[in-house]
C-alpha positions as CSV (number, residue, x, y, z in Angstrom):
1,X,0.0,0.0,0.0
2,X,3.4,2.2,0.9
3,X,6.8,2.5,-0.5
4,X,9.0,4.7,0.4
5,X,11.9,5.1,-1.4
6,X,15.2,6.9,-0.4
7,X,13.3,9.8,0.4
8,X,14.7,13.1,2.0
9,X,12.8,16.0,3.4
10,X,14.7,19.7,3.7
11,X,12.9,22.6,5.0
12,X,14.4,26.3,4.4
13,X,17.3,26.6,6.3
14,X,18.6,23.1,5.7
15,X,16.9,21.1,8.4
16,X,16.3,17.5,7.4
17,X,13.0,16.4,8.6
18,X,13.7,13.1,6.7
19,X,17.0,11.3,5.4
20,X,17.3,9.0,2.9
21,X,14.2,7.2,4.4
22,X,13.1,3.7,2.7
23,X,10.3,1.6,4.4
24,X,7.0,-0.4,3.5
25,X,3.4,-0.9,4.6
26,X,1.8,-3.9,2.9
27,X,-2.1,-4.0,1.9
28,X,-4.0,-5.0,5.6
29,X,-1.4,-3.9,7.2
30,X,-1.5,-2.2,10.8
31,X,1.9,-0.1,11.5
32,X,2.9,2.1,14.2
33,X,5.3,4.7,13.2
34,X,7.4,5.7,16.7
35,X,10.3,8.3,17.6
36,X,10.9,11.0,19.9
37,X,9.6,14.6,19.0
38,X,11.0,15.8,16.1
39,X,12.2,12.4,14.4
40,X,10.0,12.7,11.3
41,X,6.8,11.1,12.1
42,X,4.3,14.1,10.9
43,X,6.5,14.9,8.6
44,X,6.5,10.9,6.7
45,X,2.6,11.4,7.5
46,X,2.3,14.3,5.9
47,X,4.2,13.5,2.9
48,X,1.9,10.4,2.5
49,X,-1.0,12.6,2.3
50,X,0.2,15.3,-0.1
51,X,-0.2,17.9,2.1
52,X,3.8,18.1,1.6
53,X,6.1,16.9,-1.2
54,X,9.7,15.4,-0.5
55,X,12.3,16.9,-1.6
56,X,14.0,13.8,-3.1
57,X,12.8,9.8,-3.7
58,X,9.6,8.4,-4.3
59,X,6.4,8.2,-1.7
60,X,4.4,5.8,-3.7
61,X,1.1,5.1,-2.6
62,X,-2.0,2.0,-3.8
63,X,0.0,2.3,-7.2
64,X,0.3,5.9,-7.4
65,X,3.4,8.1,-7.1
66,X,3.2,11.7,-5.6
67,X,5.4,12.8,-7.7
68,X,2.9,12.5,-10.7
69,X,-0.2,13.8,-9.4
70,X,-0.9,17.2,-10.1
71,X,-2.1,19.9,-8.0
72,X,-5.8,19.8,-9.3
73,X,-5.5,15.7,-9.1
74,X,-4.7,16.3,-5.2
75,X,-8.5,16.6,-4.1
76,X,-9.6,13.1,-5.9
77,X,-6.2,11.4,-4.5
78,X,-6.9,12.5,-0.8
79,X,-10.1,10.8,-1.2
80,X,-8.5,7.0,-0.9
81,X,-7.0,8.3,2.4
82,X,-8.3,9.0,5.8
83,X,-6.7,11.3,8.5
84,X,-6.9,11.7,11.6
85,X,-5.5,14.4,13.5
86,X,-4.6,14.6,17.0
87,X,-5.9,17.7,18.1
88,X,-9.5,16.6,16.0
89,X,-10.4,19.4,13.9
90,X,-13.9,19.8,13.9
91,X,-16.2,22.8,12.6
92,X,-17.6,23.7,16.2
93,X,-20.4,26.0,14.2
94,X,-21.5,22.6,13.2
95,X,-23.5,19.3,14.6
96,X,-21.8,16.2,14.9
97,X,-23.6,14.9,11.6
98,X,-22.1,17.5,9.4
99,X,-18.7,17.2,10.5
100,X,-18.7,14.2,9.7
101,X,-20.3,14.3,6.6
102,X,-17.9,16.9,5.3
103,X,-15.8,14.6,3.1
104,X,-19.0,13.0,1.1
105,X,-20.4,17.1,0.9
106,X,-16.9,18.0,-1.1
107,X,-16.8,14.8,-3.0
108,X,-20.7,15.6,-4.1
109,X,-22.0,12.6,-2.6
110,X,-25.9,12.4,-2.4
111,X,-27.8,13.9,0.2
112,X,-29.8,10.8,0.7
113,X,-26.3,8.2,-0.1
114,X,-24.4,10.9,2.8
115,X,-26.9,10.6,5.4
116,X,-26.7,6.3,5.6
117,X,-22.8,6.8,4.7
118,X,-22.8,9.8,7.8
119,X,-24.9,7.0,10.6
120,X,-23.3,4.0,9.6
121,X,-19.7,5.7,10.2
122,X,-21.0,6.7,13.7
123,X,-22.4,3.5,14.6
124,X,-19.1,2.2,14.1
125,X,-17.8,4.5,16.4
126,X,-20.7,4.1,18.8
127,X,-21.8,8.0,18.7
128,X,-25.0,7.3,16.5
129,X,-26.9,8.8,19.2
130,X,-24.9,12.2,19.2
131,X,-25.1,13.3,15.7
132,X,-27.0,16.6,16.1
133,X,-24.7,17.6,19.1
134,X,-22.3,20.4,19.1
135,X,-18.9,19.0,19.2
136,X,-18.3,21.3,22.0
137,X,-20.6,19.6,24.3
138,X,-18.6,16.3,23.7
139,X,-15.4,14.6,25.8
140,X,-12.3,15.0,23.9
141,X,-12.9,11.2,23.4
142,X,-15.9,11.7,21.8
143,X,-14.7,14.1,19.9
144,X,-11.8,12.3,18.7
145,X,-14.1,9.8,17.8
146,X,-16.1,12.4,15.5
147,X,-12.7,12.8,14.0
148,X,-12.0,9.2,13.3
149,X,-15.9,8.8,11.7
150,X,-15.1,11.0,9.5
151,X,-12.0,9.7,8.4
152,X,-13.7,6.6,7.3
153,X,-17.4,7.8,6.1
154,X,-15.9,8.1,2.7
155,X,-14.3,4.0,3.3
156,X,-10.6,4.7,2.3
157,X,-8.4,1.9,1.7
158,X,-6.2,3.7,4.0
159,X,-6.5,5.3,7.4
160,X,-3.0,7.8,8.6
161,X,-3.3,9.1,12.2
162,X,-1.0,11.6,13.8
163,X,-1.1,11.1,17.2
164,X,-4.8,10.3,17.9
165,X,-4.5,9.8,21.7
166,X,-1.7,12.0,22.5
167,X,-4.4,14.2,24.5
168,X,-6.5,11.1,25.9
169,X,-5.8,9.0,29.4
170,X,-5.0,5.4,28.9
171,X,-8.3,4.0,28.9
172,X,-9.6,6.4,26.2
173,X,-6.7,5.7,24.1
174,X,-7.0,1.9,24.4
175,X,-10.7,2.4,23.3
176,X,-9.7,4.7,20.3
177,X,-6.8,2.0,19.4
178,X,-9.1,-1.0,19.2
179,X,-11.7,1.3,16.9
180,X,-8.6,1.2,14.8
181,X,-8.4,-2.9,15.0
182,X,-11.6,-3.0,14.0
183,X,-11.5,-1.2,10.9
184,X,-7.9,-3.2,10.1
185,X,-9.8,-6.4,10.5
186,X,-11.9,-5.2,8.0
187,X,-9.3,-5.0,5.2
188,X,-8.0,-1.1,6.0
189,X,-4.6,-0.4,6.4
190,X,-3.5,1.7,9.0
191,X,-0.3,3.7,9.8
192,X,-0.2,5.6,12.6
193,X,2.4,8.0,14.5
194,X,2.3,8.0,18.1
195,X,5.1,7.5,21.1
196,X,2.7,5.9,23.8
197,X,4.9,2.3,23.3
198,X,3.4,0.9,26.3
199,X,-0.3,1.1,24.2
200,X,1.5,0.0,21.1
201,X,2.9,-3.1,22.7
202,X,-0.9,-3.9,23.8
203,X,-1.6,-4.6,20.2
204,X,1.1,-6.1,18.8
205,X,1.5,-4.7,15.5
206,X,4.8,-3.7,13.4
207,X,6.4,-1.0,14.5
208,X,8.8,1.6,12.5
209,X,10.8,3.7,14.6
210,X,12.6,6.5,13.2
211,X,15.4,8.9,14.8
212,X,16.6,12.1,12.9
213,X,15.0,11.5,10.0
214,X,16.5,7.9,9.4
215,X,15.3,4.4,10.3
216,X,16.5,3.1,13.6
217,X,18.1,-0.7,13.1
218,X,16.1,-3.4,14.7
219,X,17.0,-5.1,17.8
220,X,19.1,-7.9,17.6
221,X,16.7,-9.7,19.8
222,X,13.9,-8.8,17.8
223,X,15.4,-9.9,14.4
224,X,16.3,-13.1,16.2
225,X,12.2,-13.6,17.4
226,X,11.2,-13.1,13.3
227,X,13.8,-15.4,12.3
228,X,13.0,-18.6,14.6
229,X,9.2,-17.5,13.8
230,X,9.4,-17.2,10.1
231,X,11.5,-20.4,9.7
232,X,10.5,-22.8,12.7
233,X,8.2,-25.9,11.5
234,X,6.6,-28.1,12.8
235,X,8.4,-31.0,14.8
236,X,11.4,-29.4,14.1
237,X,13.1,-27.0,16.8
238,X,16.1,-24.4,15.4
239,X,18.6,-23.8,18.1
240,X,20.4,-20.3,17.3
């Protein structure tokens, strides 16, 4: 679903958010991008969504590289990708229901087609009962919740989240993180950025860390564990 190919990042000034950065996130895929502040995460997000473009490489994404879509072809390619945001971005001068209908309203969905699209993406996130609220009388769970609903109401083949519980407590951010299973089980392919590793190590899925920029080397211990997994068979034990 993801290739990334030896791609750099330079800002004015000469900063480089990302160096030289190869990795991959295969179809059905759940992966964890993880690094300290400032290692590159938003910026490999952000990148991946064409809100950015690298400076060198290739960010190839379902097929399609960045480099060849053009500014009026951003709109439709955004479409095949949800976002979530950490800090939720929600119109407040609007109900629940139209926030999160906002996606199939730009793409010129039916009114009739939006509204089942708008419910069944709430159900999912169990706020069905909340659309004509103000997102201001929500929790900040809840409303990160709005946030993910509409992320999917559109049904992307691939969800990108920056952060999504970086301003929830524990429990909320388990809850958010197994919304996220959910849609995974279902065929979506996630990648998110976030540096609770205590949550990520909960769900056991792949995780990328980066540091300046650049991929961090496994762990020896960890490359050991895929090795006797991959090649262990049955009635047959591999002493390393």
């Amino acid at each position: 679903m993801i290739r990334i190919e030896d791609v750099t990042k330079r800002y004015p000034g000469g900063h480089d958010a990302l160096r030289g950065l190869s990795l991959h996130v295969d179809k059905g895929e759940m992966v964890f991008v993880t690094g300290h502040s400032g290692a590159g995460k938003s910026t490999l997000l952000r990148l991946i969504a064409l809100i950015e473009r690298p400076t060198s490489g290739q960010v190839i994404v379902d097929g399609q590289n960045t480099r060849r879509v053009t500014r009026r072809r951003i709109p439709a390619y955004r479409r095949q990708i949800g976002m979530v945001f950490q800090d939720h971005k929600l119109l407040y001068d609007r109900p629940v229901f139209d926030n999160v209908a906002l996606p199939l309203v730009i793409a010129g969905v039916g009114h009739r087609e939006a509204a089942r699209k708008v419910r069944a993406a709430l159900d999912q996130v169990s706020l069905l009962h909340k659309e004509k609220q103000a997102p201001e009388t929500l929790s900040s769970g809840e409303q990160q919740r709005v946030g993910i609903a509409r992320a999917i109401v559109s049904r992307p083949k691939l969800l990108i989240a920056d952060e999504p519980t970086g301003n929830l407590d524990p429990d909320l951010s388990l809850e958010v993180m197994r919304i996220f299973r959910r849609f995974n089980e279902v065929g979506v392919t996630l990648l998110i950025a976030s540096h609770d590793i205590a949550l990520i190590d909960q769900l056991g899925c792949r995780r990328i860390a980066l540091e300046n920029g650049t991929l961090q080397v496994e762990e020896e211990e960890d490359v050991v564990a895929e090795y006797v997994e991959r090649f262990q068979t049955d009635g047959e034990r591999w002493h390393l």
